[in-house]
C-alpha positions in Angstrom: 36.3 22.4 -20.2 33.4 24.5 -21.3 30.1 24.7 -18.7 26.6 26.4 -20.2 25.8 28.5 -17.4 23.5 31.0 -19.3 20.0 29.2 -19.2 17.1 31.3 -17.2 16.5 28.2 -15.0 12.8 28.6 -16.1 11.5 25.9 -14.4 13.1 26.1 -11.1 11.4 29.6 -11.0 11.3 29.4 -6.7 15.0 30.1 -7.2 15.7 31.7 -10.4 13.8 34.8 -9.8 17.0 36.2 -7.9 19.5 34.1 -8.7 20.4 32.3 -12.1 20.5 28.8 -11.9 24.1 27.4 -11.6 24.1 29.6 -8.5 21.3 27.7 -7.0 22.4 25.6 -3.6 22.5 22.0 -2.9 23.6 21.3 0.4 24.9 25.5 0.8 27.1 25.5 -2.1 25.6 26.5 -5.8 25.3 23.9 -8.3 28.0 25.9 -9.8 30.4 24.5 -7.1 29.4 20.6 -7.3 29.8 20.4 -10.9 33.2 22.2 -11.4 34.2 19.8 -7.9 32.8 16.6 -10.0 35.3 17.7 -13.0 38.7 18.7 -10.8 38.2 15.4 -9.2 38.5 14.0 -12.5 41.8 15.7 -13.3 40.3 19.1 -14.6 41.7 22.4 -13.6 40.6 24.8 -16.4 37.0 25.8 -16.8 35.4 28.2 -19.0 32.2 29.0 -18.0 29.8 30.2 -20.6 27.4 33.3 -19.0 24.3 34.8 -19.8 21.4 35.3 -17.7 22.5 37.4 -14.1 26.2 36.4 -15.9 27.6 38.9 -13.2 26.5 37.2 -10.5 28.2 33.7 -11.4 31.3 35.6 -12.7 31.2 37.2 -9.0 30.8 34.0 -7.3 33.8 32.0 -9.3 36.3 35.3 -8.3 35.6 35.1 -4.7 35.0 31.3 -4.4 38.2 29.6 -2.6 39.3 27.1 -5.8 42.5 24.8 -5.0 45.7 26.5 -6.7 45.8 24.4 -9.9 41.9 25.6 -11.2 41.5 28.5 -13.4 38.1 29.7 -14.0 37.1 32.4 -17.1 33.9 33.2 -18.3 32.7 34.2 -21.2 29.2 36.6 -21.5 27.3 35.0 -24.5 24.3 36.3 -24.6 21.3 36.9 -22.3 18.7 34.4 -24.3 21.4 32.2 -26.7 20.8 29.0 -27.1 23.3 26.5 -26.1 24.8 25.6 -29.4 25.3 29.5 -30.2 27.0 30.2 -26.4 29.7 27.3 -28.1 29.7 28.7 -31.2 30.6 32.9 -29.8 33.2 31.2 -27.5 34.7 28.9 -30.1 38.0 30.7 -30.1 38.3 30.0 -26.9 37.0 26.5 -26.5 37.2 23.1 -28.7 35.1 20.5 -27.8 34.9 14.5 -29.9 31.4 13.9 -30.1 30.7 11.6 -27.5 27.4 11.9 -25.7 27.1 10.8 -22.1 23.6 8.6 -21.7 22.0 7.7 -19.1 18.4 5.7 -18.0 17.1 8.1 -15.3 14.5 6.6 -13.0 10.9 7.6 -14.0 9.2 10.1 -11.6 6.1 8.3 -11.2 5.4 4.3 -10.4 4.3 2.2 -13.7 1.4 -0.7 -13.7 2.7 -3.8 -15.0 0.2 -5.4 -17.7 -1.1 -9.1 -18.2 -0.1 -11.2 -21.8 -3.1 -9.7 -22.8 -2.4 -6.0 -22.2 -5.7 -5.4 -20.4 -4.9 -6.9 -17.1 -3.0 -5.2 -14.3 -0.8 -7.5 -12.9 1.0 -5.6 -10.6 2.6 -2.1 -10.3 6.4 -0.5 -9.8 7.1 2.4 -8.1 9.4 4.5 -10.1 11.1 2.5 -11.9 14.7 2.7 -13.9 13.9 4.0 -17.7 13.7 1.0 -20.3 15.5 4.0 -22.9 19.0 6.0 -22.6 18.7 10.0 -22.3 21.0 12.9 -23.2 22.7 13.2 -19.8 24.3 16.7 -20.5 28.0 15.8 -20.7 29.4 16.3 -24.2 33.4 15.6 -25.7 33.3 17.5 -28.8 36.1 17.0 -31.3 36.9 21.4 -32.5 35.7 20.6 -35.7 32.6 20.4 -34.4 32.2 23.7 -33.7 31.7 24.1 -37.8 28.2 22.6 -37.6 27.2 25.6 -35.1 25.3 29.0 -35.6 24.7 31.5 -33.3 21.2 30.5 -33.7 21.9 26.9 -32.7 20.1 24.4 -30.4 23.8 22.2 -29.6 20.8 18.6 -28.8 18.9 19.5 -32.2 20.0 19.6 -35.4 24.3 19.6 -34.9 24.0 16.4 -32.5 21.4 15.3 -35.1 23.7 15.8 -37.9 26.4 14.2 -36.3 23.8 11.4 -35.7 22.6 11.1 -39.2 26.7 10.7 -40.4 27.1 8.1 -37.6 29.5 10.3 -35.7 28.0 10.2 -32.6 29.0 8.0 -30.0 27.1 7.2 -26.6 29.2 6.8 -23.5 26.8 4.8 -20.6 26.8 6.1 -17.6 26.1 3.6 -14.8 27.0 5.6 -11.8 24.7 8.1 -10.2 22.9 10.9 -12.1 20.0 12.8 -10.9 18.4 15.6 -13.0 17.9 19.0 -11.6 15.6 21.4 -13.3 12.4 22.1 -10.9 12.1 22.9 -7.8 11.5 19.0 -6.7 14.6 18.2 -8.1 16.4 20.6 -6.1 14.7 19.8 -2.9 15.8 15.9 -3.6 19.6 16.7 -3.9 19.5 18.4 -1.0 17.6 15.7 1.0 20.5 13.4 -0.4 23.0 15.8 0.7 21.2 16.2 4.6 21.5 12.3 4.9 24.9 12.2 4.6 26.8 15.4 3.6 30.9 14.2 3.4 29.0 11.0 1.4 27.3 12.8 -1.6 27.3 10.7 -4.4 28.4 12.8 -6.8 31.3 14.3 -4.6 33.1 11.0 -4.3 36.8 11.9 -4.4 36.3 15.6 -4.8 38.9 17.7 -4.0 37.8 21.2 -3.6 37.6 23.1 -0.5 
Protein backbone atom coordinates (compact mmCIF):
# COMPACT_ATOMS: atom_id res chain seq x y z
CA UNK A 1 0.00 0.00 0.00
CA UNK A 2 1.27 3.25 -1.17
CA UNK A 3 0.86 6.54 1.39
CA UNK A 4 1.64 10.31 -0.16
CA UNK A 5 3.61 11.60 2.59
CA UNK A 6 5.47 14.41 0.59
CA UNK A 7 2.93 17.38 0.72
CA UNK A 8 4.31 20.66 2.66
CA UNK A 9 1.28 20.63 4.91
CA UNK A 10 0.72 24.27 3.85
CA UNK A 11 -2.08 25.00 5.57
CA UNK A 12 -1.40 23.44 8.86
CA UNK A 13 1.62 25.96 8.90
CA UNK A 14 1.51 25.97 13.17
CA UNK A 15 3.01 22.54 12.70
CA UNK A 16 4.67 22.25 9.45
CA UNK A 17 7.26 24.84 9.90
CA UNK A 18 9.43 22.01 11.72
CA UNK A 19 7.93 19.13 11.00
CA UNK A 20 6.25 17.74 7.69
CA UNK A 21 2.89 16.84 8.03
CA UNK A 22 2.28 13.07 8.40
CA UNK A 23 4.56 13.55 11.42
CA UNK A 24 2.10 15.85 12.97
CA UNK A 25 0.42 14.37 16.43
CA UNK A 26 -2.99 13.46 17.29
CA UNK A 27 -3.28 12.24 20.55
CA UNK A 28 1.12 11.95 20.80
CA UNK A 29 1.45 9.82 17.97
CA UNK A 30 2.00 11.42 14.25
CA UNK A 31 -0.74 11.15 11.81
CA UNK A 32 1.79 8.89 10.25
CA UNK A 33 1.06 6.30 13.00
CA UNK A 34 -2.96 6.38 12.96
CA UNK A 35 -3.12 5.91 9.37
CA UNK A 36 -0.64 2.98 8.80
CA UNK A 37 -2.63 1.53 12.34
CA UNK A 38 -6.09 2.14 10.42
CA UNK A 39 -4.59 -0.06 7.34
CA UNK A 40 -2.75 -3.14 9.48
CA UNK A 41 -5.99 -3.36 11.22
CA UNK A 42 -7.39 -4.06 7.97
CA UNK A 43 -5.08 -6.85 7.14
CA UNK A 44 -2.08 -4.67 5.66
CA UNK A 45 1.47 -5.18 6.62
CA UNK A 46 3.37 -3.64 3.67
CA UNK A 47 3.59 0.14 3.25
CA UNK A 48 5.45 2.20 0.93
CA UNK A 49 5.56 5.53 1.98
CA UNK A 50 6.03 8.02 -0.69
CA UNK A 51 8.57 11.17 0.75
CA UNK A 52 9.32 14.49 -0.04
CA UNK A 53 9.19 17.43 1.95
CA UNK A 54 11.62 16.84 5.57
CA UNK A 55 11.44 13.06 3.75
CA UNK A 56 14.28 12.30 6.35
CA UNK A 57 12.48 13.04 9.16
CA UNK A 58 9.38 10.49 8.36
CA UNK A 59 11.89 7.90 7.05
CA UNK A 60 13.62 8.44 10.61
CA UNK A 61 10.46 8.10 12.45
CA UNK A 62 9.13 4.69 10.50
CA UNK A 63 12.95 3.05 11.44
CA UNK A 64 12.69 3.69 15.01
CA UNK A 65 8.91 3.40 15.49
CA UNK A 66 7.96 -0.05 17.28
CA UNK A 67 5.67 -1.74 14.18
CA UNK A 68 4.28 -5.42 15.11
CA UNK A 69 6.56 -8.17 13.35
CA UNK A 70 4.49 -8.72 10.18
CA UNK A 71 4.68 -4.63 8.88
CA UNK A 72 7.36 -3.68 6.54
CA UNK A 73 7.68 -0.08 5.88
CA UNK A 74 9.98 1.50 2.73
CA UNK A 75 9.97 4.76 1.46
CA UNK A 76 10.63 6.15 -1.40
CA UNK A 77 12.12 10.06 -1.87
CA UNK A 78 9.97 11.55 -4.80
CA UNK A 79 10.57 14.77 -4.88
CA UNK A 80 10.56 17.82 -2.63
CA UNK A 81 7.45 19.79 -4.56
CA UNK A 82 5.84 16.64 -6.93
CA UNK A 83 2.61 16.48 -7.22
CA UNK A 84 0.81 13.52 -6.12
CA UNK A 85 0.19 11.80 -9.31
CA UNK A 86 4.05 12.25 -10.30
CA UNK A 87 5.18 10.73 -6.49
CA UNK A 88 2.95 7.38 -8.05
CA UNK A 89 4.23 7.76 -11.29
CA UNK A 90 8.53 7.77 -9.98
CA UNK A 91 7.57 4.94 -7.60
CA UNK A 92 5.63 2.91 -10.17
CA UNK A 93 8.07 0.08 -10.19
CA UNK A 94 7.54 -0.29 -6.99
CA UNK A 95 3.88 0.16 -6.43
CA UNK A 96 0.55 -0.86 -8.53
CA UNK A 97 -2.40 0.58 -7.58
CA UNK A 98 -8.33 -0.55 -9.44
CA UNK A 99 -9.74 2.72 -9.60
CA UNK A 100 -12.05 2.91 -6.94
CA UNK A 101 -12.49 6.16 -5.15
CA UNK A 102 -13.52 6.18 -1.56
CA UNK A 103 -16.39 9.17 -1.10
CA UNK A 104 -17.61 10.53 1.60
CA UNK A 105 -20.26 13.55 2.78
CA UNK A 106 -18.22 15.41 5.39
CA UNK A 107 -20.15 17.67 7.72
CA UNK A 108 -20.00 21.35 6.62
CA UNK A 109 -17.93 23.65 8.94
CA UNK A 110 -20.36 26.18 9.39
CA UNK A 111 -24.37 26.04 10.38
CA UNK A 112 -26.75 26.50 7.17
CA UNK A 113 -30.27 28.67 7.18
CA UNK A 114 -33.00 26.67 6.00
CA UNK A 115 -35.25 28.72 3.40
CA UNK A 116 -39.16 29.18 3.01
CA UNK A 117 -41.11 27.65 -0.46
CA UNK A 118 -40.33 30.91 -1.57
CA UNK A 119 -36.64 31.11 -1.12
CA UNK A 120 -36.67 34.45 0.67
CA UNK A 121 -37.84 33.39 4.07
CA UNK A 122 -35.63 31.91 6.75
CA UNK A 123 -37.37 29.33 8.21
CA UNK A 124 -35.07 28.01 10.49
CA UNK A 125 -31.30 27.23 10.71
CA UNK A 126 -28.77 23.92 11.13
CA UNK A 127 -25.75 23.92 12.77
CA UNK A 128 -23.23 22.11 10.65
CA UNK A 129 -24.87 19.98 8.88
CA UNK A 130 -23.96 16.51 6.90
CA UNK A 131 -23.00 17.58 3.07
CA UNK A 132 -25.98 17.02 0.59
CA UNK A 133 -22.80 15.91 -2.11
CA UNK A 134 -19.99 12.99 -1.88
CA UNK A 135 -16.24 14.22 -1.67
CA UNK A 136 -12.91 12.61 -2.69
CA UNK A 137 -12.04 11.08 0.65
CA UNK A 138 -8.29 10.31 -0.17
CA UNK A 139 -8.40 6.48 -0.33
CA UNK A 140 -7.66 5.23 -3.82
CA UNK A 141 -7.52 1.15 -5.28
CA UNK A 142 -5.79 1.71 -8.48
CA UNK A 143 -5.67 -1.15 -10.88
CA UNK A 144 -1.26 -1.00 -12.30
CA UNK A 145 -2.46 -0.07 -15.47
CA UNK A 146 -3.34 2.97 -14.10
CA UNK A 147 -0.13 4.10 -13.57
CA UNK A 148 -0.04 4.62 -17.64
CA UNK A 149 -2.25 7.68 -17.42
CA UNK A 150 0.46 9.38 -15.05
CA UNK A 151 3.37 12.00 -15.68
CA UNK A 152 5.74 13.15 -13.49
CA UNK A 153 3.91 16.38 -13.82
CA UNK A 154 0.68 14.84 -12.72
CA UNK A 155 -2.11 16.07 -10.26
CA UNK A 156 -3.41 12.00 -9.42
CA UNK A 157 -7.52 14.07 -8.54
CA UNK A 158 -7.27 16.08 -11.90
CA UNK A 159 -6.97 15.07 -15.14
CA UNK A 160 -5.96 10.89 -14.62
CA UNK A 161 -9.08 10.44 -12.11
CA UNK A 162 -10.81 12.65 -14.72
CA UNK A 163 -9.92 10.58 -17.46
CA UNK A 164 -10.80 7.55 -15.84
CA UNK A 165 -14.15 9.47 -15.16
CA UNK A 166 -14.83 10.48 -18.59
CA UNK A 167 -14.28 6.45 -19.86
CA UNK A 168 -16.62 5.43 -16.89
CA UNK A 169 -13.83 3.66 -15.13
CA UNK A 170 -14.18 5.10 -12.05
CA UNK A 171 -16.05 3.61 -9.29
CA UNK A 172 -17.15 5.36 -5.88
CA UNK A 173 -16.92 3.23 -2.76
CA UNK A 174 -19.35 5.16 0.18
CA UNK A 175 -17.98 5.44 3.16
CA UNK A 176 -20.45 5.65 5.97
CA UNK A 177 -18.18 5.27 8.92
CA UNK A 178 -16.22 8.06 10.46
CA UNK A 179 -14.00 10.41 8.44
CA UNK A 180 -12.75 13.73 9.57
CA UNK A 181 -10.46 15.86 7.38
CA UNK A 182 -7.22 17.17 8.67
CA UNK A 183 -5.53 19.93 6.91
CA UNK A 184 -5.52 23.26 9.26
CA UNK A 185 -4.65 23.73 12.34
CA UNK A 186 -8.62 23.46 13.50
CA UNK A 187 -8.72 20.20 12.19
CA UNK A 188 -5.90 19.08 14.10
CA UNK A 189 -6.95 20.50 17.30
CA UNK A 190 -10.51 18.57 16.81
CA UNK A 191 -8.79 15.04 16.48
CA UNK A 192 -7.10 15.54 19.26
CA UNK A 193 -10.16 16.79 21.38
CA UNK A 194 -11.75 13.42 20.05
CA UNK A 195 -8.77 11.55 21.11
CA UNK A 196 -8.67 13.46 24.92
CA UNK A 197 -12.40 12.25 25.36
CA UNK A 198 -11.69 8.99 25.08
CA UNK A 199 -8.20 7.82 24.04
CA UNK A 200 -8.49 3.59 23.89
CA UNK A 201 -12.08 4.66 21.94
CA UNK A 202 -10.84 6.73 18.91
CA UNK A 203 -12.92 6.15 16.18
CA UNK A 204 -10.69 5.59 13.66
CA UNK A 205 -8.49 3.17 15.81
CA UNK A 206 -11.28 0.66 16.28
CA UNK A 207 -9.62 -2.76 16.11
CA UNK A 208 -6.18 -1.45 15.60
CA UNK A 209 -3.41 -3.51 16.30
CA UNK A 210 -0.30 -1.62 16.57
CA UNK A 211 1.60 -0.97 19.65
Amino acid sequence: MAILCGGRGARLQEHTRSIPKPLVQVGGRPILWHVISIHVSQGFSDFLLLTGYRGDRIASFAARADWPADVRIRCVDTGQDTPTGGRLHRAGDQCGAAATMAVVRPRLPFGVARLGGDGERVDGFEEKPVSEHWVNAGFFVLEPAVLSLLSGQSVLEREPLSALARDGRLSAYRHRGFWHCMDTYKDAVALNDLWDADPAGAPWLAGARVG
